[in-house]
N, C-alpha and C positions, 0 to 999 in steps of 0.2 A: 573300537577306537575311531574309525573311518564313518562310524555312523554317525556318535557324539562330533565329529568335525562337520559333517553334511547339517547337520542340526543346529549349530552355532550357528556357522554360513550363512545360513538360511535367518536366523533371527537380526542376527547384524544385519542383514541385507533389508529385511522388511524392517527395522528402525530408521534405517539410512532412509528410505523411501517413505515413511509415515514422516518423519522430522523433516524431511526435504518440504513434502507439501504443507506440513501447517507453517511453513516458513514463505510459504509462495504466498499465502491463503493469506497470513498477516500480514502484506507489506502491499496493504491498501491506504492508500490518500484521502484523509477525512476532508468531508466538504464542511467550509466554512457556515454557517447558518447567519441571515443576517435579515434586515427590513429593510435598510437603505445603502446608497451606497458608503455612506461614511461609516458603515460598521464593518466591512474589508480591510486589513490591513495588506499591503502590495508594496513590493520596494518601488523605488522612485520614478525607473523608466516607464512602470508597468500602471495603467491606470485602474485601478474598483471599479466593480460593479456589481450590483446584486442582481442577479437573474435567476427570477423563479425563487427566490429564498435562500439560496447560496450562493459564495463569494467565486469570483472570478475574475483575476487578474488580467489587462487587453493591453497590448503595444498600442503606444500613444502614435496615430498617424499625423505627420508633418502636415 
């Protein structure tokens, strides 16, 4: 009995930790691809711009 419990334990625990990382692993920010800057889209404060081929949103300086 105390072995089948060590044995469970033991599998929940290495599911917890496999699920944990492919949850880390997916919760990556895909970069925009773009030519110019008017293929960015950026909410209003934030100005486009293409750099190097991907989008990147910049605080608009006064």
């Amino acid at each position: 009995m105390e072995e089948n419990r060590a044995k469970t334990f033991k599998f929940v625990y290495g599911m917890v930790i496999f699920l944990y990382l492919y949850h880390v692993a997916k919760r990556v920010e895909a970069a925009i691809p773009c030519i110019t800057d008017a293929n960015c889209p950026c909410v209003f404060p934030l100005k486009p711009r293409c750099n190097f081929g991907y989008c990147i949103c910049e605080e608009m300086i006064p």
